[in-house]
KEKE-3310 file (N, C-alpha, C; in steps of 0.2 Angstrom, whole numbers, plus 5000, padded with zeros to 4 digits):
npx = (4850:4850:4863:4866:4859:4866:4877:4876:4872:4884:4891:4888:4888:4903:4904:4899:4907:4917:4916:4912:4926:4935:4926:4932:4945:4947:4940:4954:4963:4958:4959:4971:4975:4969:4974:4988:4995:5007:5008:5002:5009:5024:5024:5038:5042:5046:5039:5025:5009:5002:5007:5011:5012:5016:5016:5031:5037:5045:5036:5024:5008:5000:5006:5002:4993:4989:4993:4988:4994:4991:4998:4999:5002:4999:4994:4995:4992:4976:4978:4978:4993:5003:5013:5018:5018:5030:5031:5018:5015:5025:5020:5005:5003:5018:5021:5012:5000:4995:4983:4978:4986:4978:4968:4969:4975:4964:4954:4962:4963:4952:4951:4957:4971:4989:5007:5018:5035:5053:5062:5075:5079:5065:5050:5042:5030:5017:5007:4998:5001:5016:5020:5026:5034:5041:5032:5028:5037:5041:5052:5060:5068:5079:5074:5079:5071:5064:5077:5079:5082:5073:5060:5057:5046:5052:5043:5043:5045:5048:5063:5073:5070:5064:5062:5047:5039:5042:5036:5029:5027:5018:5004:5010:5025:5025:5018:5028:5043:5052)
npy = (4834:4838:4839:4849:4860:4862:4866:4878:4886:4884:4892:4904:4908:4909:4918:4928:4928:4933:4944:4952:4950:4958:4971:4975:4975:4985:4996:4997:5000:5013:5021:5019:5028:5041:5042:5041:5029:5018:5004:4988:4993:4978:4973:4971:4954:4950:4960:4956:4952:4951:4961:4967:4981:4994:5011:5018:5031:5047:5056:5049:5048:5037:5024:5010:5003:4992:4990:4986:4983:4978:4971:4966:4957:4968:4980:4992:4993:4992:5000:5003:4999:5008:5011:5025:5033:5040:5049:5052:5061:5073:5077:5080:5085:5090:5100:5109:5122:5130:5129:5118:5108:5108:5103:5092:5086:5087:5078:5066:5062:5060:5046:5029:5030:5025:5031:5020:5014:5006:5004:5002:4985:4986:4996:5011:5020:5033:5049:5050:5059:5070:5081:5087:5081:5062:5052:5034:5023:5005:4994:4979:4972:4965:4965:4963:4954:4951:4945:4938:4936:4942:4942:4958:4973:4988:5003:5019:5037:5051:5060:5055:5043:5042:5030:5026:5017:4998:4984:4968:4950:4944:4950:4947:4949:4961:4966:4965:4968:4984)
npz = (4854:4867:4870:4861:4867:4879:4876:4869:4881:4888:4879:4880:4894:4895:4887:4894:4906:4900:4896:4907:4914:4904:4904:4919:4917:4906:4915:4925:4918:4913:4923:4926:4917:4920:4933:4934:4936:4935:4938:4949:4966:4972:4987:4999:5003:5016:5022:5025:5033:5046:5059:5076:5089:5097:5102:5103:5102:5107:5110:5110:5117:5122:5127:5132:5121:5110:5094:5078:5061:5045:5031:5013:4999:4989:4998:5011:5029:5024:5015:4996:4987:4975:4960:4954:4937:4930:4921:4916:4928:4928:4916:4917:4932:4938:4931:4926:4928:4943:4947:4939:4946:4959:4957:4952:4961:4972:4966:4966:4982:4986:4982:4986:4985:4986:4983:4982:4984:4983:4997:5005:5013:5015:5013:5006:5011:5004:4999:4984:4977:4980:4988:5000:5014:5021:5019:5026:5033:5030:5038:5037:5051:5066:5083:5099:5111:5127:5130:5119:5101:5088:5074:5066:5062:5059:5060:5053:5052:5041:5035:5039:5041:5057:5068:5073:5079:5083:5076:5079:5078:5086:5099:5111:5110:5107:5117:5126:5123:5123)
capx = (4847:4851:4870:4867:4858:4872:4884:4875:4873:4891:4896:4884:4892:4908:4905:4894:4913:4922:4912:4914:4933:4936:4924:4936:4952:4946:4941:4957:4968:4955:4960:4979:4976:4964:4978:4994:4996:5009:5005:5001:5018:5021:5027:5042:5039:5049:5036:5019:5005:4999:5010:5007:5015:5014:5019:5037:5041:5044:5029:5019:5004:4997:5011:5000:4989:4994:4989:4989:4995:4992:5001:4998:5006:4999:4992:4997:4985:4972:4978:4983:4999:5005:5021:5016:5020:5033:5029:5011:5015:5027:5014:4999:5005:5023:5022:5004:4998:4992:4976:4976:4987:4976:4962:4971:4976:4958:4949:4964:4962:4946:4952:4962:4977:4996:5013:5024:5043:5056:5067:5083:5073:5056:5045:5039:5021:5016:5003:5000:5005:5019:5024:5030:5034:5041:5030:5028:5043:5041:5057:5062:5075:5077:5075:5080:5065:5068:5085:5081:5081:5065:5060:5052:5047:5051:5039:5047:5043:5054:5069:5080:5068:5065:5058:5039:5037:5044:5029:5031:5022:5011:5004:5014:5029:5025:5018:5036:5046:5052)
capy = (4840:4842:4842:4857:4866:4864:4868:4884:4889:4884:4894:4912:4908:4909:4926:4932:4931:4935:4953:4955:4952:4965:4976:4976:4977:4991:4999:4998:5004:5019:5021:5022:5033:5045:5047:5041:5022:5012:4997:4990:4989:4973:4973:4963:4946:4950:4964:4954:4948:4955:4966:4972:4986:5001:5017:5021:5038:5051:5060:5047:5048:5031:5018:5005:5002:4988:4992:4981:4984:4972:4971:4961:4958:4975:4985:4992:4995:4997:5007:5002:5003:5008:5013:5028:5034:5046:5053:5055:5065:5076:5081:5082:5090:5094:5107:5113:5127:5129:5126:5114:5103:5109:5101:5085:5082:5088:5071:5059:5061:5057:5038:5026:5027:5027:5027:5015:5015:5000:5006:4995:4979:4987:5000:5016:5022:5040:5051:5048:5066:5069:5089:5087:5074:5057:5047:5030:5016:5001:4990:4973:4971:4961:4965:4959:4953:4944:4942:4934:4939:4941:4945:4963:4978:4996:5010:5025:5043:5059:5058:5052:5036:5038:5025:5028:5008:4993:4980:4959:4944:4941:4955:4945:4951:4968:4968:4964:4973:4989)
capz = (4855:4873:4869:4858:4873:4885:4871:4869:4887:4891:4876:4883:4902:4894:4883:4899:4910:4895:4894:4914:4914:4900:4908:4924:4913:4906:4921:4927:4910:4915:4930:4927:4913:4925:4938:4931:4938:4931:4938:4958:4969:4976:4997:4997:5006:5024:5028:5023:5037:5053:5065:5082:5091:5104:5099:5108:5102:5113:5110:5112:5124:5124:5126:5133:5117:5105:5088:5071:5054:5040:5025:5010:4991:4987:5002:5019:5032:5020:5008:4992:4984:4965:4956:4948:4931:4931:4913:4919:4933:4925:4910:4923:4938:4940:4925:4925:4934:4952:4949:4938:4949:4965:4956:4951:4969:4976:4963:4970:4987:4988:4979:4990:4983:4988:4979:4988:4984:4986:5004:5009:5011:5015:5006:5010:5007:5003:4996:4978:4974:4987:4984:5005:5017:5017:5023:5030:5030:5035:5035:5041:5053:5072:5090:5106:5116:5133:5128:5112:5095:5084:5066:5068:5057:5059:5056:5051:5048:5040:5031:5040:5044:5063:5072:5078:5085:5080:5077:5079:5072:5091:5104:5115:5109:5106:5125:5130:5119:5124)
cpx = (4849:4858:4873:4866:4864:4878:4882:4876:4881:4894:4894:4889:4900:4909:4903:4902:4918:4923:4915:4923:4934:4932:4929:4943:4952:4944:4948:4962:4963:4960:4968:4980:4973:4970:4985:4997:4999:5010:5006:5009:5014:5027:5032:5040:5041:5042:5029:5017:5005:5004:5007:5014:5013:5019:5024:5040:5041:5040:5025:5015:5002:5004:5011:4997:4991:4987:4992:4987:4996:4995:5002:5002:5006:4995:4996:4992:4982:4972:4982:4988:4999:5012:5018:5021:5023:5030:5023:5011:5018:5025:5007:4999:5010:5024:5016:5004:4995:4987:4974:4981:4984:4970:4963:4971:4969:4954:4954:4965:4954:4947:4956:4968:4982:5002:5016:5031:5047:5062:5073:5079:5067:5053:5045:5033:5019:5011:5004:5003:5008:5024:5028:5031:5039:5038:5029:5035:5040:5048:5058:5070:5073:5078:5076:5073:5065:5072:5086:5080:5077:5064:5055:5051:5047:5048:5042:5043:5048:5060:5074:5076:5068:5061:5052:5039:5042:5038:5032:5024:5016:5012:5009:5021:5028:5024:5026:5041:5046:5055)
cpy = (4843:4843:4850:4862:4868:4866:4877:4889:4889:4890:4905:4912:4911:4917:4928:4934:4935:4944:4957:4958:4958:4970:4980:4977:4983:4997:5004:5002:5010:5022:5025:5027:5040:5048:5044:5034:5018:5008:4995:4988:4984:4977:4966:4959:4947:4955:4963:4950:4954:4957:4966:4975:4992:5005:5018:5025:5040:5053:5054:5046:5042:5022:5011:4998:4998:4990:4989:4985:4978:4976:4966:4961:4965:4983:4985:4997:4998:5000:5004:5004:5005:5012:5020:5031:5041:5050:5058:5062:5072:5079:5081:5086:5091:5100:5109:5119:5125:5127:5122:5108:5104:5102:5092:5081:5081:5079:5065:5058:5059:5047:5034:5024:5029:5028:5022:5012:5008:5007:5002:4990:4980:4992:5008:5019:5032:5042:5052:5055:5071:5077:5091:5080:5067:5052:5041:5023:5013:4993:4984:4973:4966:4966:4962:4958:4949:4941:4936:4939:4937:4944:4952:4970:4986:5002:5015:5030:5049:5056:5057:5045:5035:5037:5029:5023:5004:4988:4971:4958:4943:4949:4952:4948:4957:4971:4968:4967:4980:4995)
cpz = (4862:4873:4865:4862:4877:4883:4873:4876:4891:4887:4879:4889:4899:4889:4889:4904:4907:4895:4902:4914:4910:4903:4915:4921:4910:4909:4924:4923:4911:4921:4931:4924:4917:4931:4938:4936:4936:4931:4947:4961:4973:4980:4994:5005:5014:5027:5030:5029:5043:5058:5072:5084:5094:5102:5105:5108:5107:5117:5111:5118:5127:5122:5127:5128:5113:5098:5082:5066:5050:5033:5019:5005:4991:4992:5008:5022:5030:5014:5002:4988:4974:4964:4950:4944:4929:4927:4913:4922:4931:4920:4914:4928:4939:4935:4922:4930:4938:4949:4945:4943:4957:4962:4954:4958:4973:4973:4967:4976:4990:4987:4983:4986:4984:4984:4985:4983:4986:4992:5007:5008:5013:5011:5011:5005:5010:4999:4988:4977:4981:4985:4993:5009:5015:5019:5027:5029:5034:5031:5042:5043:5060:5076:5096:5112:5122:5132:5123:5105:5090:5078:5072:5061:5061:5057:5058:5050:5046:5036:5033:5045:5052:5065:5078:5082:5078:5083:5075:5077:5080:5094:5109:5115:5108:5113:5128:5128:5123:5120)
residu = (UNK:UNK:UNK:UNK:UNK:UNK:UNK:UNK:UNK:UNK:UNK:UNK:UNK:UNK:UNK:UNK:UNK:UNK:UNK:UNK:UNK:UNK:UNK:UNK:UNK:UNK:UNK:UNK:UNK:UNK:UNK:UNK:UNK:UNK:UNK:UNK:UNK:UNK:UNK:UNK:UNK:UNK:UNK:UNK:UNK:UNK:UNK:UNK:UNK:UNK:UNK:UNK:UNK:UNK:UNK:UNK:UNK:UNK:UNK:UNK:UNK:UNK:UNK:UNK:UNK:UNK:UNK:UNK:UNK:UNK:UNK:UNK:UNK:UNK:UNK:UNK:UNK:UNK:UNK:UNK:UNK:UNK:UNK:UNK:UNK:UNK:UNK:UNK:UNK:UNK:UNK:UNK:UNK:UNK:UNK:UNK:UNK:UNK:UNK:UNK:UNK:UNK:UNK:UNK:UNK:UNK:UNK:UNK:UNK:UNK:UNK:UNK:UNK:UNK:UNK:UNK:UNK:UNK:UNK:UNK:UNK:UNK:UNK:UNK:UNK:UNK:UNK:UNK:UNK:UNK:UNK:UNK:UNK:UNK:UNK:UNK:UNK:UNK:UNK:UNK:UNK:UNK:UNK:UNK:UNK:UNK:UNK:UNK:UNK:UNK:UNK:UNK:UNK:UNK:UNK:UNK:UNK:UNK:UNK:UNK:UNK:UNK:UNK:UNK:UNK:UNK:UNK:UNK:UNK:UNK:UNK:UNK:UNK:UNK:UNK:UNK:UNK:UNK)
# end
């Protein structure tokens, strides 16, 4: 008797996650369908884990300040990526009227969501509907740091990819770098 209890209860547990999962898979197959998501980009492997970095542009004011960018399988600081679906975009917003593509961009900017791009060996992330701009690169390359040479990443912006900072694996390295 009590084998048939635990049968039963095991077999409810197992329809009760069963319900959840599909719940969240349909969600998501919502989701892409909702703003044209063909599925999450992955970060290639060289530019993933925690950064640090001090703005070196020109213009920068604060040269002092070490500031961290993480980057996982499918985020960059924060924000996640996706590959979106060209086909979508092009029968939603590139060939609609203004005002239906003001209204599309106004719902997905409220949503965290990015396109992200494969770039040389790094990526570059940009707003899901990207009508200027090119937004952010970030590519794996070395640098010379106390006269040695270190994995580092280059954060980019523009089209011709120029370097805002270049960000290392410790603040140490990033304090010394110049």
């Amino acid at each position: 008797m009590k084998k048939r209890y635990l049968f039963l209860l095991s077999l409810l547990a197992f329809l009760g996650v069963f319900t959840v999962g599909m719940q969240s898979q349909s969600q998501t197959v919502q989701a892409a369908n909702q703003y044209g998501i063909a599925r999450k980009y992955t970060t290639p492997k060289a530019t993933r884990g925690t950064w640090y970095y001090r703005e070196t542009g020109k213009y920068s004011s604060d040269k002092k300040t070490i500031y961290k960018v993480k980057i996982t399988a499918h985020t960059a600081a924060g924000n996640k990526l996706y590959v979106p679906s060209e086909s979508f975009l092009k029968k939603n917003v590139y060939n609609v009227s203004a005002k239906k593509r003001n209204a599309f961009i106004k719902k997905v900017t409220k949503k965290n969501i990015y396109a992200a791009y494969d770039f040389k060996k790094g990526f570059n992330v940009n707003n899901w509907i990207n009508l200027a701009g090119d937004g952010i690169f970030y590519i794996p390359t070395t640098r010379k740091v106390n006269g040695k040479k270190v994995k580092a990443l280059k954060i980019a912006t523009g089209a011709s990819q120029q370097a805002v900072s270049y960000a290392f694996k410790t603040k140490a390295l990033a304090k010394a770098a110049k």
